[in-house]
LONU-733082 format. One record per residue: residue in one letter; z, x, y of N, C-alpha, C, O, CB in turn. Coordinates in steps of 0.2 Angstrom, whole numbers, padded with zeros to 4 digits, always signed. Glycine has a CB too. Layout:
N
aZXYZXYZXYZXYZXY
...
***
This chain:
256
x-0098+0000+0029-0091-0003+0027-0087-0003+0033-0086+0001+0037-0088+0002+0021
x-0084-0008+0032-0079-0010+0038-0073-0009+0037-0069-0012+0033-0079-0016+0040
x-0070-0002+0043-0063+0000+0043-0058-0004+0048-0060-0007+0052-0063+0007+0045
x-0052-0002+0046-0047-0004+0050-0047-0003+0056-0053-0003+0058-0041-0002+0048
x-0043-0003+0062-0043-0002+0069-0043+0004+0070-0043+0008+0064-0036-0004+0073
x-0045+0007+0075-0042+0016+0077-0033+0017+0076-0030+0022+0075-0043+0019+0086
x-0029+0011+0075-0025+0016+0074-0021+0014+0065-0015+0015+0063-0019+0016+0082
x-0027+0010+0062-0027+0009+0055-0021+0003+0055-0023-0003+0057-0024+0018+0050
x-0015+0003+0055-0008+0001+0051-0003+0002+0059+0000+0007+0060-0006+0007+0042
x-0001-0004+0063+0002-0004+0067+0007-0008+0067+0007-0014+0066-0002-0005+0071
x+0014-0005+0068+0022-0011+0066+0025-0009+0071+0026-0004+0073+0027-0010+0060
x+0025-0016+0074+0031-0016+0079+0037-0022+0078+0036-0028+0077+0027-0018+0086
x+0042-0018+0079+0048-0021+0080+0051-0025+0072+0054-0030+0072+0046-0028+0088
x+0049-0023+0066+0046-0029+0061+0054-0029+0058+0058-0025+0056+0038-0028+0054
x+0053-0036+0058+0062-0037+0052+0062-0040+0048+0058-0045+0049+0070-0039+0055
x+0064-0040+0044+0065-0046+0035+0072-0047+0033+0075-0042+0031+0062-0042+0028
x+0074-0053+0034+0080-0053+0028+0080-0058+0022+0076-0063+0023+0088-0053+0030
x+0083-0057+0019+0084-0064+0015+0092-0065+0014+0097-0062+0016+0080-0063+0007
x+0092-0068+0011+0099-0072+0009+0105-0070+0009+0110-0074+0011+0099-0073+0004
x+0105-0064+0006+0109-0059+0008+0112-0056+0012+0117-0053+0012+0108-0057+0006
x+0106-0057+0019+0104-0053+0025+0100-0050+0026+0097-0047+0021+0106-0051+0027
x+0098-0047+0032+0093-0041+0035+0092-0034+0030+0096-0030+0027+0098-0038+0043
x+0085-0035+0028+0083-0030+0025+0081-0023+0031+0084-0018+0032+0077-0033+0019
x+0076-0024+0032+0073-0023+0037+0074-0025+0045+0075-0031+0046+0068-0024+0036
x+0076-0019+0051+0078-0023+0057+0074-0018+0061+0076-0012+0062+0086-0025+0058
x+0067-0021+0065+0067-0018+0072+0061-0011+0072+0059-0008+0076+0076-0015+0072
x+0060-0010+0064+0055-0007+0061+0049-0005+0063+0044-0008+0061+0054-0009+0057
x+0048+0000+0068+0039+0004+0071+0038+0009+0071+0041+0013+0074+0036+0003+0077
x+0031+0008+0069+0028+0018+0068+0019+0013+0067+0017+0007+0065+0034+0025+0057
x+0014+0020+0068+0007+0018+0067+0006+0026+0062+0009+0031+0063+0002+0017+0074
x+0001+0022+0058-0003+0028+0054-0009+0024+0056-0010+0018+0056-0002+0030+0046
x-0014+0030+0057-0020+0033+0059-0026+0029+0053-0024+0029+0047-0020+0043+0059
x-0030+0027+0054-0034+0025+0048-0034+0033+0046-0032+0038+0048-0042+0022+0049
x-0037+0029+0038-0038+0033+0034-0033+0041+0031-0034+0046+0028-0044+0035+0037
x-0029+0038+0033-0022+0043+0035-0018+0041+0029-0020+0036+0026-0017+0041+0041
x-0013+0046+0025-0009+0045+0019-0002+0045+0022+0000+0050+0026-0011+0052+0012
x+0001+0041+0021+0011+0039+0021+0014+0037+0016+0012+0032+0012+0015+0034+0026
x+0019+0042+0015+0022+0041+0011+0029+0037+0012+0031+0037+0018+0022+0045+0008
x+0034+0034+0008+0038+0031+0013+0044+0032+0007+0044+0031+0001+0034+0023+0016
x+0049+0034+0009+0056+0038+0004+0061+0034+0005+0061+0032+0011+0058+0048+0005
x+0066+0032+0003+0072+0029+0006+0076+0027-0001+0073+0026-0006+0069+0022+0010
x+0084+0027+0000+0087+0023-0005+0086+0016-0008+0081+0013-0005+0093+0022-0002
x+0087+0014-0012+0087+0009-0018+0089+0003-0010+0092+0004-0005+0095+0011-0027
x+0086-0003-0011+0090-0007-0007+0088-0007+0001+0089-0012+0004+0096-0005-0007
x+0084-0001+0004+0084+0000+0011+0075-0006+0012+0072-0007+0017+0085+0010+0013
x+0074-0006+0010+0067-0011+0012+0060-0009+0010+0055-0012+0011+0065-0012+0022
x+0060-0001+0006+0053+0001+0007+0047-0004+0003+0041-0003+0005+0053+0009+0003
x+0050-0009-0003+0047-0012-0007+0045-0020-0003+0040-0023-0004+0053-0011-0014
x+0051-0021+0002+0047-0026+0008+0044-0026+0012+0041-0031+0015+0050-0029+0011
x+0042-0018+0015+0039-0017+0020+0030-0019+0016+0024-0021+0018+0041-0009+0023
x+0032-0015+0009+0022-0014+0006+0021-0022+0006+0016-0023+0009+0019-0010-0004
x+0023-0028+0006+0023-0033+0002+0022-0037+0012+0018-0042+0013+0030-0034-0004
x+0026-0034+0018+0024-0038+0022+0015-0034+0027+0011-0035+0032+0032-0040+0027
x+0016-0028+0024+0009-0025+0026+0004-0028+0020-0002-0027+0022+0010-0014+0025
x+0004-0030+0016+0000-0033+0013-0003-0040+0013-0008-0042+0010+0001-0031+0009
x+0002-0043+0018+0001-0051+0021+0006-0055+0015+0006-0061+0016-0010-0053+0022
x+0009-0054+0009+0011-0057+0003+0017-0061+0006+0019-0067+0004+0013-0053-0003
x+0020-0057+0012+0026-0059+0016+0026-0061+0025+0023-0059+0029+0029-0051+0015
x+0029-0064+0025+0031-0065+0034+0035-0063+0037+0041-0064+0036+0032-0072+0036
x+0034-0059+0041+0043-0056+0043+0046-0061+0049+0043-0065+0053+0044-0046+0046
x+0052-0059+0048+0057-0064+0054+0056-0064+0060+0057-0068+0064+0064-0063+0054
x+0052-0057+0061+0052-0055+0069+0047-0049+0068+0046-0045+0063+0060-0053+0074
x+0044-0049+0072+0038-0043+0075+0034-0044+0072+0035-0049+0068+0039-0035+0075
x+0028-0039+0072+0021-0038+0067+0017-0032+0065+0018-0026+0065+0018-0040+0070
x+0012-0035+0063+0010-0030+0059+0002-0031+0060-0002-0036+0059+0013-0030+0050
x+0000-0024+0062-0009-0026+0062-0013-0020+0060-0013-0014+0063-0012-0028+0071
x-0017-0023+0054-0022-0018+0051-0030-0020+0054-0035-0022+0052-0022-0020+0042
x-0029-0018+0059-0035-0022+0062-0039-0027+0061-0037-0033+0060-0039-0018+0063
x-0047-0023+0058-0052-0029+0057-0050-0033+0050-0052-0038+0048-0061-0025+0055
x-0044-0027+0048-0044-0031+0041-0040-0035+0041-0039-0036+0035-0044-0029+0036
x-0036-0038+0046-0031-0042+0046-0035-0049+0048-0032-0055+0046-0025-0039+0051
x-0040-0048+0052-0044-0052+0055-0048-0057+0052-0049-0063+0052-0047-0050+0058
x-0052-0050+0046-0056-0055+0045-0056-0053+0036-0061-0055+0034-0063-0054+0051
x-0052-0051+0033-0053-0051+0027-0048-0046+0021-0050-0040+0020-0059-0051+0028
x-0042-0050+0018-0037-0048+0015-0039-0045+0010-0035-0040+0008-0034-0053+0013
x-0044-0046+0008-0048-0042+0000-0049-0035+0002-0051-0030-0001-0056-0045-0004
x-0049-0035+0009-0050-0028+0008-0043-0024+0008-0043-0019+0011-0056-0025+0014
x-0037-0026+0004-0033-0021+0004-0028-0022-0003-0026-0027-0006-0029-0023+0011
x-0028-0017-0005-0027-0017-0011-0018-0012-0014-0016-0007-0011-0036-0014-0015
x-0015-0016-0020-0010-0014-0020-0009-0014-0029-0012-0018-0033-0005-0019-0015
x-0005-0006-0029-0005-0003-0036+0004-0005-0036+0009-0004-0032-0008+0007-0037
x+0002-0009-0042+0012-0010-0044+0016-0005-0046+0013+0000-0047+0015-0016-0050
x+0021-0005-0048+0024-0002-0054+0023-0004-0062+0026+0000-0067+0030-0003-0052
x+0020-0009-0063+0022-0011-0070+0012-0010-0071+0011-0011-0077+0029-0021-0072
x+0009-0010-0068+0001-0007-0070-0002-0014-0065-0006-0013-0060-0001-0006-0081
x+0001-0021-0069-0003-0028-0068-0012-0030-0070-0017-0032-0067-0003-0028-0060
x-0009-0027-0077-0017-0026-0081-0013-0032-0084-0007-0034-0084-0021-0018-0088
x-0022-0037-0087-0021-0042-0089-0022-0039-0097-0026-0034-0098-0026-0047-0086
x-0017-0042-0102-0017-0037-0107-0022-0041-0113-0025-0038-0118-0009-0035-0110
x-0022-0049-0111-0030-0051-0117-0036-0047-0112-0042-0049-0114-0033-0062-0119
x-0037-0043-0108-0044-0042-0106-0044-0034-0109-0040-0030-0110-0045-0044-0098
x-0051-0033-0108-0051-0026-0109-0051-0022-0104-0053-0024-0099-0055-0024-0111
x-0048-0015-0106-0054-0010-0100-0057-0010-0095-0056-0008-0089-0058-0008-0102
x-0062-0014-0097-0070-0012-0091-0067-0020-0090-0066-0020-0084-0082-0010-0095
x-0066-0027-0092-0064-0032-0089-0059-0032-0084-0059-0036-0080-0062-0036-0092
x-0056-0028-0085-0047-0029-0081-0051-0023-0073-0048-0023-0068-0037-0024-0087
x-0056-0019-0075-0059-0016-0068-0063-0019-0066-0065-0017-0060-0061-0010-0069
x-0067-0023-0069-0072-0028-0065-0068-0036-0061-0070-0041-0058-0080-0030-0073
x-0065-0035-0064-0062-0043-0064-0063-0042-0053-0066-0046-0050-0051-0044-0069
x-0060-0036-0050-0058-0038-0043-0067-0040-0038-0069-0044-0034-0053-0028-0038
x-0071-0035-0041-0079-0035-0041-0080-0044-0042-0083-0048-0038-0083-0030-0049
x-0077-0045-0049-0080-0054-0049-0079-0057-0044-0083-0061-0041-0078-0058-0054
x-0072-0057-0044-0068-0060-0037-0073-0062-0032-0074-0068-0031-0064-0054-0032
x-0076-0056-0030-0080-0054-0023-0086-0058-0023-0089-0059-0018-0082-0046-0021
x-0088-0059-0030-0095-0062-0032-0099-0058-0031-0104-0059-0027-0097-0067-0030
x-0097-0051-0035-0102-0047-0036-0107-0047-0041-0105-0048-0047-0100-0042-0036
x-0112-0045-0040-0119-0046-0048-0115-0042-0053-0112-0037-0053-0129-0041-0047
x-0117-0047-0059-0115-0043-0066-0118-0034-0068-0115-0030-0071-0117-0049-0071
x-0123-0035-0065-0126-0030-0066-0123-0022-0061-0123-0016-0063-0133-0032-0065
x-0122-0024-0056-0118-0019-0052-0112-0019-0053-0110-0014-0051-0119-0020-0047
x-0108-0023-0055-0102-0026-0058-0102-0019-0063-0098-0015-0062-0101-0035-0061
x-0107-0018-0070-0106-0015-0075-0107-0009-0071-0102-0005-0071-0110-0018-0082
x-0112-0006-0067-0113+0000-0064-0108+0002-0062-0107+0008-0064-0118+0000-0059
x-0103+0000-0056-0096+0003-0052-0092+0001-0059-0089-0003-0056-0092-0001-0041
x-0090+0000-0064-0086+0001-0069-0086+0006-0072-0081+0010-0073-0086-0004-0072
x-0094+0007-0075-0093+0014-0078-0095+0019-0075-0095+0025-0077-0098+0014-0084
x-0095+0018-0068-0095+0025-0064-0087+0027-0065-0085+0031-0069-0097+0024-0055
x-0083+0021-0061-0073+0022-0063-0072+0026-0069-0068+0031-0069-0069+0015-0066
x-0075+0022-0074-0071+0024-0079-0073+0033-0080-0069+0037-0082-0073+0019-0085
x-0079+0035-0080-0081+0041-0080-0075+0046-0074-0071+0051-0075-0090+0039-0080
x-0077+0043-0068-0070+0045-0064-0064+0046-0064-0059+0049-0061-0070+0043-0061
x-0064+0044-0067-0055+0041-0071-0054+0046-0076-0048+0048-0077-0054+0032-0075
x-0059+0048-0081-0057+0051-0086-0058+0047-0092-0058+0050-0097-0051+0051-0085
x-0059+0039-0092-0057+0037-0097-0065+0033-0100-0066+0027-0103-0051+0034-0096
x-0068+0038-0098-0077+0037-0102-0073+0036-0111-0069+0039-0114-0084+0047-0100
x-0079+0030-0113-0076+0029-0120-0071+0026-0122-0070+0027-0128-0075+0033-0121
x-0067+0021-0118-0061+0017-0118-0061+0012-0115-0056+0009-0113-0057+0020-0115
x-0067+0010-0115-0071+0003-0109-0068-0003-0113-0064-0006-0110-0083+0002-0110
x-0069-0005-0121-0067-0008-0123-0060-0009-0129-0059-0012-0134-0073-0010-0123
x-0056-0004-0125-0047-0005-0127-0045-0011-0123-0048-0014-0119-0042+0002-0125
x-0038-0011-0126-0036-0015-0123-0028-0012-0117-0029-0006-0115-0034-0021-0129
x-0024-0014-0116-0021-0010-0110-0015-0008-0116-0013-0002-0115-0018-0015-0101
x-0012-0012-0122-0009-0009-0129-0012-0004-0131-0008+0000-0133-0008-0013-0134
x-0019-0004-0130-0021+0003-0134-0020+0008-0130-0020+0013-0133-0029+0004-0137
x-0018+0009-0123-0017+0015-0121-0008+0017-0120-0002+0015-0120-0022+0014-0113
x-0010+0024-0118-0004+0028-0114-0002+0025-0109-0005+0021-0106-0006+0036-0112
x+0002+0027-0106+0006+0024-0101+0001+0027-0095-0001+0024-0090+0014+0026-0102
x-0001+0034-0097-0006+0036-0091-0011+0032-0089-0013+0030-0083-0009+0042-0093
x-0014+0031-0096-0020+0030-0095-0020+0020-0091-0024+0017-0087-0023+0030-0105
x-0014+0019-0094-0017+0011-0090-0014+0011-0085-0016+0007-0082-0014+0003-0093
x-0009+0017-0081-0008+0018-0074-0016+0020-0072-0017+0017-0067-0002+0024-0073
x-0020+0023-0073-0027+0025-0072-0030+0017-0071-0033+0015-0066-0031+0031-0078
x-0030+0015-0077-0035+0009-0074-0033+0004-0070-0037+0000-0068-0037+0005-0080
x-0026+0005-0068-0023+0000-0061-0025+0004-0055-0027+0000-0050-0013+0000-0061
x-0025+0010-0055-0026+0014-0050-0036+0012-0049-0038+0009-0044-0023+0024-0054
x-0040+0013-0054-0047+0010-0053-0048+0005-0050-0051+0004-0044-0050+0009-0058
x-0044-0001-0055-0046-0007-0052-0044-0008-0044-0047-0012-0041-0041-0013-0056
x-0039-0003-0040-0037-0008-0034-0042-0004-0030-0042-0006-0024-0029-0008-0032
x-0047+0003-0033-0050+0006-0029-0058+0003-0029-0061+0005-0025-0048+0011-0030
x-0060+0000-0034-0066-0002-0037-0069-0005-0032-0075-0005-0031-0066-0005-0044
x-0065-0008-0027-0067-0013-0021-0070-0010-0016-0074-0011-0011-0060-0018-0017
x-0066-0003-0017-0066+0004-0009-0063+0001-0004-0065+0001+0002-0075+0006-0005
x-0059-0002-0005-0055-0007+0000-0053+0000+0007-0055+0006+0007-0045-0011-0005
x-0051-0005+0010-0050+0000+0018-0041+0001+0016-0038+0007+0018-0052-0006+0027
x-0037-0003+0013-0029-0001+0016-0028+0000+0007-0031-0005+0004-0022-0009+0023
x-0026+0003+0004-0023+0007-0003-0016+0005-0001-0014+0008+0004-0024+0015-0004
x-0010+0000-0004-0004+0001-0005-0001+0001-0012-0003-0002-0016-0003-0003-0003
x+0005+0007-0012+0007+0008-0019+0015+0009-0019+0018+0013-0016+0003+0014-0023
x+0017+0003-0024+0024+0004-0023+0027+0007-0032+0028+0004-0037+0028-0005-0020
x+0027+0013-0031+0031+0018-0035+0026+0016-0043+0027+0015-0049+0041+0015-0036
x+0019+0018-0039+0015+0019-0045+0017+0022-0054+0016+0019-0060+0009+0023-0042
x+0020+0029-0053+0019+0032-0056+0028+0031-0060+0028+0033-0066+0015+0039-0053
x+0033+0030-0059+0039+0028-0059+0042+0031-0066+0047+0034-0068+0039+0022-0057
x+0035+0025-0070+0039+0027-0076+0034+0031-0082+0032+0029-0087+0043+0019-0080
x+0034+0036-0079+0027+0040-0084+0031+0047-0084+0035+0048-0079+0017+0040-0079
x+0031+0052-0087+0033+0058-0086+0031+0063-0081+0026+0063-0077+0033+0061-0092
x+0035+0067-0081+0034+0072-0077+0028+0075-0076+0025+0075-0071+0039+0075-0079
x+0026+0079-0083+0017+0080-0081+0013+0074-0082+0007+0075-0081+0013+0087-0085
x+0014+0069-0085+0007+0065-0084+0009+0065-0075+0004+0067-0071+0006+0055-0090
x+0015+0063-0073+0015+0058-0068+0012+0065-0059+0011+0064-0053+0026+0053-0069
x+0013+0070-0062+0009+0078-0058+0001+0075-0058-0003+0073-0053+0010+0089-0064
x-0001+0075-0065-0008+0074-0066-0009+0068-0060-0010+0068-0054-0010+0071-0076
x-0009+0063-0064-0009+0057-0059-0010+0057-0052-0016+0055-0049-0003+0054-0059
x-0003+0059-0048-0004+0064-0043-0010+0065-0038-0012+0062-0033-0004+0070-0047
x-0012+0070-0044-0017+0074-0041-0023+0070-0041-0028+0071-0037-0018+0081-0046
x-0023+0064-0048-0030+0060-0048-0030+0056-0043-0035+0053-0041-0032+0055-0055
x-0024+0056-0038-0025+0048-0033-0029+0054-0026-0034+0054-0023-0013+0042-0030
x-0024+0059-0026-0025+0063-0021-0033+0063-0019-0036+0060-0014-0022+0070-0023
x-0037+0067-0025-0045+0067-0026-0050+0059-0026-0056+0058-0026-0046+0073-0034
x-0044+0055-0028-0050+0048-0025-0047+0046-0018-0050+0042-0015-0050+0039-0031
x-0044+0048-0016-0042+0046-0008-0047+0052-0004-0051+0051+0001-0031+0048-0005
x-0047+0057-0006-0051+0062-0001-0058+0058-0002-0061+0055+0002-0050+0072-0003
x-0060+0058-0008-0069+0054-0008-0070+0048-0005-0076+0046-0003-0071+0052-0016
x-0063+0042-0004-0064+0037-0001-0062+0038+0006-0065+0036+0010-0062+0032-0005
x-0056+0040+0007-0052+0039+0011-0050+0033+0014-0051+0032+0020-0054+0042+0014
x-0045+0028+0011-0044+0022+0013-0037+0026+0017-0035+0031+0017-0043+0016+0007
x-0034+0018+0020-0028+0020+0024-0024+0017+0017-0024+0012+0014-0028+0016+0033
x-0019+0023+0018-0012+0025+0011-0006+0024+0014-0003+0028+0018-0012+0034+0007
x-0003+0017+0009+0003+0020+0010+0007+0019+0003+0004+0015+0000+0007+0016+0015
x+0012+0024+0001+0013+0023-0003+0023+0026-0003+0026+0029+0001+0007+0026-0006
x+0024+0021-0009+0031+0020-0009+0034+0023-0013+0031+0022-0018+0034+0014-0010
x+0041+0027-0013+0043+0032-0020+0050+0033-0018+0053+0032-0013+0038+0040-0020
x+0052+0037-0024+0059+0038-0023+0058+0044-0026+0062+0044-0030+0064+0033-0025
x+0053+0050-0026+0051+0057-0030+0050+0061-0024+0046+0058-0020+0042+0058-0036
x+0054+0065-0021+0052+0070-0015+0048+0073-0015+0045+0075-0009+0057+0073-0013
x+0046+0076-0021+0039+0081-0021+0035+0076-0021+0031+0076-0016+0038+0086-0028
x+0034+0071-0024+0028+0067-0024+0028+0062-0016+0022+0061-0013+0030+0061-0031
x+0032+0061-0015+0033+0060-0008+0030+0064-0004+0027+0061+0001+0038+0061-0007
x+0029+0072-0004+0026+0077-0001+0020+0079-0003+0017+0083+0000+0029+0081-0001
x+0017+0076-0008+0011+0079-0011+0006+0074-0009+0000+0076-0007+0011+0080-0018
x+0008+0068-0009+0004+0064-0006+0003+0060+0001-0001+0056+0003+0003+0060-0010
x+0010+0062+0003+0009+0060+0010+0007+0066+0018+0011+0071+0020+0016+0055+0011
x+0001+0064+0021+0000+0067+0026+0006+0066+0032+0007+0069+0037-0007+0065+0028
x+0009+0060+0028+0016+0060+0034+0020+0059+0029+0018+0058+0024+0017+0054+0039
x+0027+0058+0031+0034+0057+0026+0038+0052+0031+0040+0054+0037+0039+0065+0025
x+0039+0047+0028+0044+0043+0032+0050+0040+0029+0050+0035+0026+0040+0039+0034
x+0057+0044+0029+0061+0043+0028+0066+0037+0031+0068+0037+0037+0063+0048+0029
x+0066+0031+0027+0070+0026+0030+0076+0025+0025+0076+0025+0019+0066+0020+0031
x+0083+0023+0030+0089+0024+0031+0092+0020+0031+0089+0017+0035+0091+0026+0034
x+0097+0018+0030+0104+0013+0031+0101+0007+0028+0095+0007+0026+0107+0011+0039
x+0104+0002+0027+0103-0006+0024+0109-0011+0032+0115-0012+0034+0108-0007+0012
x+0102-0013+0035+0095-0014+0036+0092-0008+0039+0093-0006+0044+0093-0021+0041
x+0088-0006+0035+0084-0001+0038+0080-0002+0044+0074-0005+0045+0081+0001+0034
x+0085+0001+0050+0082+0000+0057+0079+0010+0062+0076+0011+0068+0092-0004+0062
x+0081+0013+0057+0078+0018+0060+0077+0025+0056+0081+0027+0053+0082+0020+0066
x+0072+0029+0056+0070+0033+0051+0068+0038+0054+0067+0039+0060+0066+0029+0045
x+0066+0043+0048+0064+0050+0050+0056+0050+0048+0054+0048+0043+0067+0056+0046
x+0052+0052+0055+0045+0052+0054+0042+0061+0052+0042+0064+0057+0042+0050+0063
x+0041+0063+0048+0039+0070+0046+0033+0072+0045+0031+0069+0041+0042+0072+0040
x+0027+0076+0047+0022+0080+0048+0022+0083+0040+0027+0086+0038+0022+0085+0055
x+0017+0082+0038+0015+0089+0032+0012+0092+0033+0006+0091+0031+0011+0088+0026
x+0011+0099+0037+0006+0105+0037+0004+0109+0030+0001+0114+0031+0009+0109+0042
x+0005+0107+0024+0001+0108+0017-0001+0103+0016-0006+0104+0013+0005+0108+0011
x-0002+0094+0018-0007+0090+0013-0013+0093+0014-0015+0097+0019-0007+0083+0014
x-0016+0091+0009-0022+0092+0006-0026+0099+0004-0032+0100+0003-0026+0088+0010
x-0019+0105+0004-0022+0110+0002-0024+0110-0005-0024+0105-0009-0018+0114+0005
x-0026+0115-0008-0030+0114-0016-0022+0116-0019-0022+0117-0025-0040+0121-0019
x-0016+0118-0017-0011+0119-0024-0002+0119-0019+0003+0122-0020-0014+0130-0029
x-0004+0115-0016+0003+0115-0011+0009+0117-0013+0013+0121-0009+0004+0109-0010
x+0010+0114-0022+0015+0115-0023+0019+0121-0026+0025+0121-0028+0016+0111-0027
x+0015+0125-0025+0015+0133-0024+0017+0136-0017+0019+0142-0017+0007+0135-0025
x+0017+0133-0013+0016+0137-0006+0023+0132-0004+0025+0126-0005+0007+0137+0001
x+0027+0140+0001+0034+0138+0006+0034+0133+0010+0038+0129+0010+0037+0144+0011
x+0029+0132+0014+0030+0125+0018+0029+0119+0013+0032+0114+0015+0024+0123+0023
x+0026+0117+0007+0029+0112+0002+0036+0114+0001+0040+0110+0003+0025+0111-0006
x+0039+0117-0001+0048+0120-0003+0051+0116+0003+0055+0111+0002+0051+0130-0002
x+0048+0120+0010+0050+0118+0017+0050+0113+0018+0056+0111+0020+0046+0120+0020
x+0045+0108+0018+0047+0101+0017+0051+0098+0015+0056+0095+0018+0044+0098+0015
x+0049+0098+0007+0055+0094+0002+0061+0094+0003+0064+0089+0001+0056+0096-0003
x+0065+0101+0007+0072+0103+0008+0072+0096+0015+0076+0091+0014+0074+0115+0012
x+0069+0096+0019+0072+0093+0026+0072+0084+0022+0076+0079+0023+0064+0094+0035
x+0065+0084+0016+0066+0077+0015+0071+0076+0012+0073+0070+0012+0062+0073+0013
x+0074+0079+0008+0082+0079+0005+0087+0081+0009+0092+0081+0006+0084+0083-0001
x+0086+0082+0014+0092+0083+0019+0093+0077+0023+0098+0074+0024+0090+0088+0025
x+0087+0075+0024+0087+0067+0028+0089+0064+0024+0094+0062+0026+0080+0064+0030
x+0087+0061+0018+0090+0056+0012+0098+0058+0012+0102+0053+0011+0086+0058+0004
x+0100+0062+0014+0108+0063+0012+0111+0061+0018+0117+0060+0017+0111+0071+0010
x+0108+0061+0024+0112+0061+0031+0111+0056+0031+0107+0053+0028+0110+0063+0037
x+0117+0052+0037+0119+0045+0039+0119+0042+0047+0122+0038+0050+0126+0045+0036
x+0115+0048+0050+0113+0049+0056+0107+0046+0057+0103+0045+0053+0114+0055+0058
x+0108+0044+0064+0101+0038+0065+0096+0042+0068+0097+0048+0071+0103+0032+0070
x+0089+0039+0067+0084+0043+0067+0080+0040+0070+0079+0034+0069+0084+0045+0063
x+0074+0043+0074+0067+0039+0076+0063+0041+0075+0061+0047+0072+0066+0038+0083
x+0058+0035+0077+0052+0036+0072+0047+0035+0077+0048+0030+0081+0050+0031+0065
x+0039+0040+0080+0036+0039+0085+0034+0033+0084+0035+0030+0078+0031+0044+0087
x+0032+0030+0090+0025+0023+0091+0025+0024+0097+0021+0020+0100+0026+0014+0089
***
């Protein structure tokens, strides 16, 4: 399978505005393939434009952005979990997870094989032919979460997956992206406004700041990927500095 560059997800200098003006100004930092970021920031500061120009949907005004091979030579391999799920709701289940497979013009028969593997992975063996009304809010966050993985794409983007799900489904959840990232390991970034969740799933923390967001805080997780983090003082440890950062108005740098 063909991965990103060695240094996965590379931004230099990148700015966006619209109409209004400058969302983004000036914006660089690299994650590592196969690497998890998370990315935290006020309402307004760019986090929701940055996934959208790392995913090619967008052009920015200035600088760039390189996912290596996969910028090169092929867009499908990067896949993005919304907020509102983006299940087709006349389809079913096992359709709305095969549908990215068809895309690719994959055989029907292997098409049905990686669906009910998902679904059994997922949890939601037995639920092949609901519709996305017949489920929990969990549950059709699960099958958005499948569908964008079913490809094994190389770059995973998610802007505020779990948002509007409660508190423990949205822990559970969590935990289910965490355990398909470690089996797959794509390169993750993912967008939130949840500081624990912020910490739980990112191997990095990246606090961005001001409107246009031009300089942010880069943060290390020495808990990700332990088996119960949210138990142990360096998660506490963390969280405190990324709510420290969110509150400060001091400018800040980020390595590249």
């Amino acid at each position: 399978m063909s991965r990103a560059s060695d240094a996965g997800i590379a931004v230099r200098d990148l700015s966006k505005g619209y109409g209004e003006g400058p969302v983004l100004d000036g914006l660089s930092f690299d994650l590592p393939s196969g690497e998890t970021l998370s990315v935290i920031g006020p309402s307004g500061c760019g986090k929701s434009t940055l996934l959208y120009l790392l995913a090619g949907l967008d052009k920015p005004d200035r600088g760039t952005v390189s996912t290596g091979e996969v910028s090169r030579r092929d867009k499908g391999r990067i896949s993005f979990i919304l907020q509102d799920y983006g299940l087709f709701p006349w389809k079913t289940v096992q359709e709305n997870l095969s549908l990215p497979l068809e895309l690719q013009g994959v055989a029907p028969s292997t098409r049905r094989k990686a669906v009910a593997d998902m679904l059994d992975e997922l949890g939601l063996g037995g639920l092949g032919m609901r519709y996305p009304v017949q489920l929990s809010g969990g549950q059709r966050q699960r099958v958005a979460i499948g569908r964008a993985l079913i490809t094994d794409p190389d770059i995973l983007l998610m802007d505020e997956p779990f948002s509007s799900l409660d508190a423990l489904t949205r822990e559970h959840l969590q935990t289910t992206v965490l355990s398909l990232w470690q089996r797959r390991r794509p390169t993750c970034v993912l967008v939130t406004h949840n500081v624990p969740e912020a910490v739980f799933l990112g191997k990095h923390v990246m606090v961005m700041n001001g409107h246009p967001a031009r300089n942010v805080m880069w943060l290390e997780n020495p808990c990700f990927g332990d088996a119960d983090p949210r138990g142990e003082e360096r998660y506490f440890s963390l969280t405190k500095k990324v709510y420290a950062a969110l509150s400060e108005t001091k400018d800040f740098s980020c390595p590249h």
